[in-house]
C-alpha positions in Angstrom: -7.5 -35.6 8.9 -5.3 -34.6 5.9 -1.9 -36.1 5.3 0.9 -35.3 3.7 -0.1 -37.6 0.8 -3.1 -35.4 0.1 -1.5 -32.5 0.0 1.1 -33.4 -2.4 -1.8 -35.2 -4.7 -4.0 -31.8 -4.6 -0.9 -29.5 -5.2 0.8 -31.2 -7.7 4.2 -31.7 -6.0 6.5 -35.0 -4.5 5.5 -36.1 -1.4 9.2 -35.6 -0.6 9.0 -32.3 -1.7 5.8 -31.6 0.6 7.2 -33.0 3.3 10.3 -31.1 3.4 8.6 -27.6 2.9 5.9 -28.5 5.3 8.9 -29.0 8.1 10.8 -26.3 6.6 14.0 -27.9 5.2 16.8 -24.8 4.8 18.2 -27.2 2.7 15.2 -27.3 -0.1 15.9 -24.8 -2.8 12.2 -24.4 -4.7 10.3 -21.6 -5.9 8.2 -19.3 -3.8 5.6 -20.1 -5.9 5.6 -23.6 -5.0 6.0 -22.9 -1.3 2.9 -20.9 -1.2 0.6 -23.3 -3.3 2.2 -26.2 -0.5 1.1 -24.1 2.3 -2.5 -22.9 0.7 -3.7 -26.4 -0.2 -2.1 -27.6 3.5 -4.1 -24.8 4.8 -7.4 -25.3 2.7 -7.2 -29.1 4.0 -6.9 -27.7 7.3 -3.4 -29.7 8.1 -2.2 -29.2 11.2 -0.3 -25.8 11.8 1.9 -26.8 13.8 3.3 -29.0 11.3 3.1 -26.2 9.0 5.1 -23.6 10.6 6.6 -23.2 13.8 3.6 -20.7 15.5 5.2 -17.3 16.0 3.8 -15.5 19.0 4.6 -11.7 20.4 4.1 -9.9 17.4 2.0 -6.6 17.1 -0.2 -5.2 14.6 0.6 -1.6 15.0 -2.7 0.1 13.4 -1.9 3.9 13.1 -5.0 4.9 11.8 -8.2 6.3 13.5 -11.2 5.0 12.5 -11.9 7.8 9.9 -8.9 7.5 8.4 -9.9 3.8 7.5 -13.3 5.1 5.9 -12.2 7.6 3.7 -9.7 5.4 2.2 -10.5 2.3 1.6 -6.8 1.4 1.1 -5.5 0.9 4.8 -8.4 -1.3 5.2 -7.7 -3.6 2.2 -3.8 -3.4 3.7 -5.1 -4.1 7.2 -7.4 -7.3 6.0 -4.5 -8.5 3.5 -2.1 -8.3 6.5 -4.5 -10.6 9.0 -5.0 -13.4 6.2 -1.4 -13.4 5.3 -0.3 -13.9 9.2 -2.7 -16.5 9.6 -1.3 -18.3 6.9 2.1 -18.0 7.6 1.1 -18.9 11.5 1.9 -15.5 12.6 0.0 -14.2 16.0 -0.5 -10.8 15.6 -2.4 -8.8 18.7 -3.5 -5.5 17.4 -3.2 -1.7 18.6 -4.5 1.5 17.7 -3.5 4.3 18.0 -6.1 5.0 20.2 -4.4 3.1 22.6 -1.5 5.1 22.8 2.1 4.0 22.3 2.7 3.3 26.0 0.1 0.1 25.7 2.5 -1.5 23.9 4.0 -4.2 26.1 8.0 -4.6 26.1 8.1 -8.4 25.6 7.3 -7.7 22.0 9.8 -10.3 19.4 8.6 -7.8 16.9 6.0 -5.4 15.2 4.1 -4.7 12.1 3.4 -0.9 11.5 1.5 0.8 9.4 0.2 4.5 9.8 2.4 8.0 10.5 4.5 7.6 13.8 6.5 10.5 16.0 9.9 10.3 16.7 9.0 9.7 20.3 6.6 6.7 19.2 10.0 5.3 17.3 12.3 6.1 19.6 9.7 3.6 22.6 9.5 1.0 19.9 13.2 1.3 19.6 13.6 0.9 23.6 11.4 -2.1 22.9 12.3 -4.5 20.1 14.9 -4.2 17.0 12.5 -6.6 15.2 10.1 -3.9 13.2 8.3 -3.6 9.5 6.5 -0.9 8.3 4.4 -1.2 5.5 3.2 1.4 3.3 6.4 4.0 5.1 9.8 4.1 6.0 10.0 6.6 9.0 13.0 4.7 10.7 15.0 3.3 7.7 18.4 2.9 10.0 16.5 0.2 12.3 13.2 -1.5 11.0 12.1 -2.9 7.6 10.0 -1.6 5.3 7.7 -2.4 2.5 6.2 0.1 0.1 4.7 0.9 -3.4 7.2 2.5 -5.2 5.3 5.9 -5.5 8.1 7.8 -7.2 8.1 5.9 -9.7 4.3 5.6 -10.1 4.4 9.4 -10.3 7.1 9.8 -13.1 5.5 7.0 -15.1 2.6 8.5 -15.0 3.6 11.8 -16.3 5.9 10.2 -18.9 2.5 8.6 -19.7 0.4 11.5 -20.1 2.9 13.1 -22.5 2.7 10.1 -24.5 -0.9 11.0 -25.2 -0.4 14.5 -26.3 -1.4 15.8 -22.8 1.1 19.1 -22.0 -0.9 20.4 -19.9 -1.2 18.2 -16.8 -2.4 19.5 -13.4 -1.9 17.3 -9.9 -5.0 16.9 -7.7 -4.3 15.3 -3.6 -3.9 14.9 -0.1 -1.4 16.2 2.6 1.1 14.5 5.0 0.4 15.1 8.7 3.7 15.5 10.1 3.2 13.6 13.6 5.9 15.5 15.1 5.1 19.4 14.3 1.5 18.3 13.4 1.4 20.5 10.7 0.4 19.6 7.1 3.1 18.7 4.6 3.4 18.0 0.8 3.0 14.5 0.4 5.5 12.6 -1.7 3.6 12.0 -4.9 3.0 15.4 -5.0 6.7 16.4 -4.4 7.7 14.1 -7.4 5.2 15.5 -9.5 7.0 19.2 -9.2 10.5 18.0 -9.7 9.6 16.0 -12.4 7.2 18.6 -14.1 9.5 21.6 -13.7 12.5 19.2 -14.9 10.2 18.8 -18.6 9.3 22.5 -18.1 5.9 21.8 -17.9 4.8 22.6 -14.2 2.4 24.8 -13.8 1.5 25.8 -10.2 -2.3 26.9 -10.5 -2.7 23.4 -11.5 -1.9 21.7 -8.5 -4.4 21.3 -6.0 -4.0 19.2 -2.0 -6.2 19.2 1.1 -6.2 17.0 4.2 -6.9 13.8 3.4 -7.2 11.5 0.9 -11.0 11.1 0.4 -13.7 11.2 -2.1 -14.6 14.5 -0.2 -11.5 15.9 -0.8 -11.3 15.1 -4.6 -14.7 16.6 -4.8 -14.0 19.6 -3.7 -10.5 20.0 -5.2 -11.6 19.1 -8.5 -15.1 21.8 -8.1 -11.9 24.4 -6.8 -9.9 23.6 -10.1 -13.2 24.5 -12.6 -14.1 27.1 -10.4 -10.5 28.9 -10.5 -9.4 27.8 -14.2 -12.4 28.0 -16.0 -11.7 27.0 -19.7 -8.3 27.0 -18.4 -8.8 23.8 -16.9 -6.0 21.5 -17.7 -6.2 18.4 -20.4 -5.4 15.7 -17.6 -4.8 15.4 -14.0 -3.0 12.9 -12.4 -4.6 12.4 -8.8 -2.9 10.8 -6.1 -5.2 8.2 -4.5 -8.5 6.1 -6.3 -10.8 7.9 -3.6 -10.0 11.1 -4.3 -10.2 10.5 -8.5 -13.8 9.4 -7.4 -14.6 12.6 -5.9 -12.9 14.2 -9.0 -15.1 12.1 -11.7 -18.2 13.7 -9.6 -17.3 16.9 -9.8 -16.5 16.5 -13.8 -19.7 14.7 -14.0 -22.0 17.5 -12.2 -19.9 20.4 -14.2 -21.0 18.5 -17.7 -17.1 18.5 -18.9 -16.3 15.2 -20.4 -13.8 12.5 -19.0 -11.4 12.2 -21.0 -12.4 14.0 -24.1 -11.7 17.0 -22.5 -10.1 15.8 -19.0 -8.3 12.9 -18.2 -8.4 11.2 -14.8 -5.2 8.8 -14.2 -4.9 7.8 -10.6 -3.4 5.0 -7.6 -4.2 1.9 -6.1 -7.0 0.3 -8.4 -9.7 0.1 -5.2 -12.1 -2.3 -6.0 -14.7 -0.1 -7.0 -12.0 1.8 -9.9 -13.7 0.0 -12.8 -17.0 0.2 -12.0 -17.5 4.4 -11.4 -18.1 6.3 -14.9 -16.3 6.4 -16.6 -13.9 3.3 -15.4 -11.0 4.4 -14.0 -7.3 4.6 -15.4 -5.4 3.5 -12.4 -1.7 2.0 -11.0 -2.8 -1.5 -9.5 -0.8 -1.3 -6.1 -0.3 -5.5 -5.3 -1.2 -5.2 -1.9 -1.1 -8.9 -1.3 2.6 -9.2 -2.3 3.6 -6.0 -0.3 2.3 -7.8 2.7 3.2 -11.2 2.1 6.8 -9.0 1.9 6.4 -8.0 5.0 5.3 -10.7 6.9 8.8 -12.9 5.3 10.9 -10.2 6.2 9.1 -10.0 10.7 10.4 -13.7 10.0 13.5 -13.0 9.0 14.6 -10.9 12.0 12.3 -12.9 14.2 13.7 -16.3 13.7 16.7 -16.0 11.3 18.0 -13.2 13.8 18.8 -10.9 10.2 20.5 -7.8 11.5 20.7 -5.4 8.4 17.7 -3.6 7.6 15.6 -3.7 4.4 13.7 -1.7 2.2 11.6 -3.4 -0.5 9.8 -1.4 -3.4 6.8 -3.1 -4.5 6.4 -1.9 -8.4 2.7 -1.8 -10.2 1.0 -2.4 -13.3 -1.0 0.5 -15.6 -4.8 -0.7 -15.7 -5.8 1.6 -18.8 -9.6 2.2 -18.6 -11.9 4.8 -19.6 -11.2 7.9 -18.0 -7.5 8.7 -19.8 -7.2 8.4 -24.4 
């Protein structure tokens, strides 16, 4: 059985040190860093949890997503497995729920929630009834009582224009999904596309038959967007596109691809997320890389926080992201 000793000897770190963070000394100021590489090498030596951190029970995984929602983009599934492995570290007992299940399934002797997915008031207002202790990752539907943890999209969507223009590119067109609006269920502009027009009329340069959405956020729908956008703009076509989610830029490089127009000599593709298979489609991908492991190591710190530390204000943490320049923009 590993021992404190062996930990310390495989991180790099006091025994002292180890010790203290294993049995979570408030008084200990260190890095995160160093915290985490105590914790992953206790973990890889398979010390004993319970030494590790105090097991935190009651906690649900709220999964708002259908099972087709998962499979067309592969992003909620890379948040949902990020989210499991970072609980389990952090000795975290998450019990799962779909919504599938329905809202009601939830049990009220929650001691908190993770969220992630499109909820209705109603769904709020029950999980409000329930437990003060909430994160939502990804959204921020109820900012005055739960936590949330997301990629700074705005941001990501004004960066990327400033981008474009820095390339010469004037004429830049938006390709995307919609927002289902749980409570009207209607279809609404989703917020990188709202950003897109402010930020395009505010340069003067937004052109409205270059914007393009559907339902979903799919390779489907970036294929037919993008065959829509040659079809209805012929030579017109803009120089770039900025499109709102990895799968749907897939989608978009197929259509390019079948219609024989080059990427990016004459189009270029900059998109979100930087999916796995980003650098390997043709050509590779220009892409925001969206760190999904610190967004839910984020979240997991701050279900601790209100869980155990009893924090009453609420949060809101923007994750920021890094430019992976490939291929498909010059």
């Amino acid at each position: 059985m590993a021992t404190i000793k062996d930990i310390a000897e495989k991180a790099g770190y006091s025994i002292s040190t180890v010790s203290r963070v294993l049995n979570n000394d408030s008084s200990l100021s260190v890095p995160d860093e160093t915290r985490e590489k105590i914790y992953a090498v206790a973990e890889e030596l398979n010390y004993r949890k319970k030494t590790v951190r105090l097991l935190v029970k009651n906690i649900a995984f709220l999964y708002w997503l259908t099972d087709k929602e998962e499979l067309e983009d592969v992003y909620f599934k890379t948040m949902r497995i990020e989210l499991e492995k970072t609980a389990k570290l952090y000795n975290v007992e998450l019990v799962t729920y779909k919504i599938s299940d329905g809202i009601q399934q939830i049990p009220d002797t929650l001691d908190g929630f993770i969220a992630v997915g499109m909820f209705s008031d109603k769904e709020l207002a029950y999980l409000r009834s329930i437990t003060p202790n909430g994160v939502f990752l990804d959204t921020s539907p109820d900012p005055t009582h739960y936590d949330s943890v997301r990629p700074d999209l705005p941001q990501i969507t004004r960066s990327t224009v400033d981008f474009l223009i820095s390339r010469g590119h004037s004429e830049i067109g938006f390709i995307g999904g919609t927002y289902h609006n749980p409570n009207t269920d209607k279809d609404e502009l989703d917020l990188r596309e709202r950003v897109f027009r402010r930020y395009m009329e505010q340069k003067g340069l937004l052109k409205e038959e270059y914007v393009f959405h559907h339902r979903s956020f799919s390779v489907d729908t970036g294929y037919l967007l993008m065959k829509t956008a040659i079809q209805t703009l012929g030579d017109q076509l803009p120089s770039a596109f900025f499109i709102a989610a990895d799968p749907i830029a897939v989608g978009c490089l197929q259509a390019l691809n079948e219609h024989g127009i080059a990427t990016p000599n004459r189009v270029s593709i900059i998109s979100i997320n930087n999916i796995s298979v980003a650098k390997y489609v043709s050509p590779p991908l220009t892409t925001f890389h969206i760190d999904m492991r610190e967004i839910c190591k984020n979240a997991i710190m701050l279900l601790l926080e209100r869980v155990l530390e009893k924090r009453k204000l609420v949060k809101t943490i923007y994750i920021g992201s890094e430019l992976v320049i490939r291929k498909s923009t010059n």
